[in-house]
VOGU-3710 file (C-alpha; in Angstrom, 3 decimals, decimal comma):
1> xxxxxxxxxx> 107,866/88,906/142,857  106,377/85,416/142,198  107,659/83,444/145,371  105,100/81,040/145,317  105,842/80,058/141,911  107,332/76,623/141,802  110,738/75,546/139,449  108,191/72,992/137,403  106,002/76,243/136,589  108,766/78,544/136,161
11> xxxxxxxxxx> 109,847/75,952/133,708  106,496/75,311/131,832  105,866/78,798/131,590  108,958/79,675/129,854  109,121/77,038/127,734  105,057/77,927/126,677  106,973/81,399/125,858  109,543/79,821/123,232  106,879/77,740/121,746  105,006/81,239/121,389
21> xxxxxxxxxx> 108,154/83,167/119,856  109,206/79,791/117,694  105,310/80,460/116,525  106,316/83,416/114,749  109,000/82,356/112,522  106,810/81,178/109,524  105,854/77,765/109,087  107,102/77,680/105,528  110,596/78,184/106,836  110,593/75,859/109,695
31> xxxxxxxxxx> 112,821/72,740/109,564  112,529/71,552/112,425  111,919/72,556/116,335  114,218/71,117/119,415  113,337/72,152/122,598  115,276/71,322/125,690  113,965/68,690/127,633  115,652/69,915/130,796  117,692/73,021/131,714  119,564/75,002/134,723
41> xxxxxxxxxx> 118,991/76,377/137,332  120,489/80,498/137,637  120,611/82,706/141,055  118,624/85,596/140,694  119,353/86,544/144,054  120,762/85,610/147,150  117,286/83,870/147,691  115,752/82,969/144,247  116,749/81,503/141,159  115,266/80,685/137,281
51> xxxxxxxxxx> 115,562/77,712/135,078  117,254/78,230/132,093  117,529/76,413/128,533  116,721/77,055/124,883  114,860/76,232/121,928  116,242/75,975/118,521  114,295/75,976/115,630  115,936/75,126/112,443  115,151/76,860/109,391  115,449/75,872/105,419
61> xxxxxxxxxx> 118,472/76,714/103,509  118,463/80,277/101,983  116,480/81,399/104,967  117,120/85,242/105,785  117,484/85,402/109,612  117,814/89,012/110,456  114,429/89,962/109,247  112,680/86,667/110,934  114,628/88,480/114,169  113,587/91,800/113,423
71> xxxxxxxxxx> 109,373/90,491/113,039  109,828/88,677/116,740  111,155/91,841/117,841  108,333/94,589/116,448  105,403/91,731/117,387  106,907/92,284/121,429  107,302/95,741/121,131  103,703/96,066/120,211  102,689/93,940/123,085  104,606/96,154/125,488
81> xxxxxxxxxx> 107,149/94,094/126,429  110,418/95,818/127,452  112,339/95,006/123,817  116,555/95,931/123,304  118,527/94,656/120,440  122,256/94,381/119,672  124,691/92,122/117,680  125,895/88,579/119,726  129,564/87,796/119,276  129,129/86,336/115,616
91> xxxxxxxxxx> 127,942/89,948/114,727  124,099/88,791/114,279  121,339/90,636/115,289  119,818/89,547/118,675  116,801/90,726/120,069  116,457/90,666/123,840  112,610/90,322/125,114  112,446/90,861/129,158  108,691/90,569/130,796  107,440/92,100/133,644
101> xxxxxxxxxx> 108,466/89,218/136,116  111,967/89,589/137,463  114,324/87,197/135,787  111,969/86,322/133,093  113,649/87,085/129,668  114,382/85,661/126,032  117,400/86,107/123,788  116,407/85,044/120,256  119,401/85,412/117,502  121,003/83,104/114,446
111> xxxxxxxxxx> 122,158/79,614/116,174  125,321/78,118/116,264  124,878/77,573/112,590  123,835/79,707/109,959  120,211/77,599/109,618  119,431/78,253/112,938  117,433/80,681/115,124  118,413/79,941/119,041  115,236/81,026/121,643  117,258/81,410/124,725
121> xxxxxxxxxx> 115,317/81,803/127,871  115,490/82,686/131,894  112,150/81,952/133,950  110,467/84,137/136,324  112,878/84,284/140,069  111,267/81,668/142,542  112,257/80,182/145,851  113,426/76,671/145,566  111,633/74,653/148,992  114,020/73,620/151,714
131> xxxxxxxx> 116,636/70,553/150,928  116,396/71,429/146,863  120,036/71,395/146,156  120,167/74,071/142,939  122,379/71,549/140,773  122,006/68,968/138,044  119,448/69,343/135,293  115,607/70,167/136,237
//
């Protein structure tokens, strides 16, 4: 467990890590990249909690998803990161990445549109210090 870890590295580690995943999708298809400026904080316990936010990169029309998905998914598999997949509510493949540190894992699936491939994201646990109220954006 990382309890020394502070919220501000929690936060630029993870968003390092969506940078790194939004590196795969190939440049050729990339519209655009939006990643959050600020995100949430999530309990992981009674003690710790992660930030939380998202990337979304935003692909080219005619842009096949599931297979973009499908490469993020075999590239962490092969770097022996614990790897499960499903199908979100919209019925599109999602790929679930979790890494050793507790809390610390990536959802990365079509967006809200059809264009889009959403990197969602929960940092490593930490303790927040004394007096940090948990709220707000960070």
């Amino acid at each position: 467990m990382e309890a020394e870890l502070t919220w501000q590295e929690a936060k630029a580690r993870t968003q390092a890590m969506e940078r790194e995943i939004a590196a795969l999708i190939p440049e050729d298809a990339v519209f655009s990249i939006d990643q959050k400026k600020t995100g949430t904080l999530l309990s992981c316990n009674e003690t710790q909690h992660h930030w939380a936010a998202s990337t979304t990169v935003t692909v080219a029309d005619g842009t096949e998803i599931e297979p973009i998905v499908k490469a993020i998914e075999a590239h962490h598999r092969e770097s022996g990161a614990k790897v499960s997949v499903d199908r979100n509510v919209n019925g599109s493949y999602r790929v679930q990445i979790d890494l050793p540190a507790p809390g610390e894992n990536y959802l990365v699936s079509e967006g809200f549109s059809p264009n889009e491939i959403r990197i969602a994201s929960g940092s490593a646990c930490f303790t927040l210090p004394e007096g940090i109220y948990p709220g707000g954006d960070f």
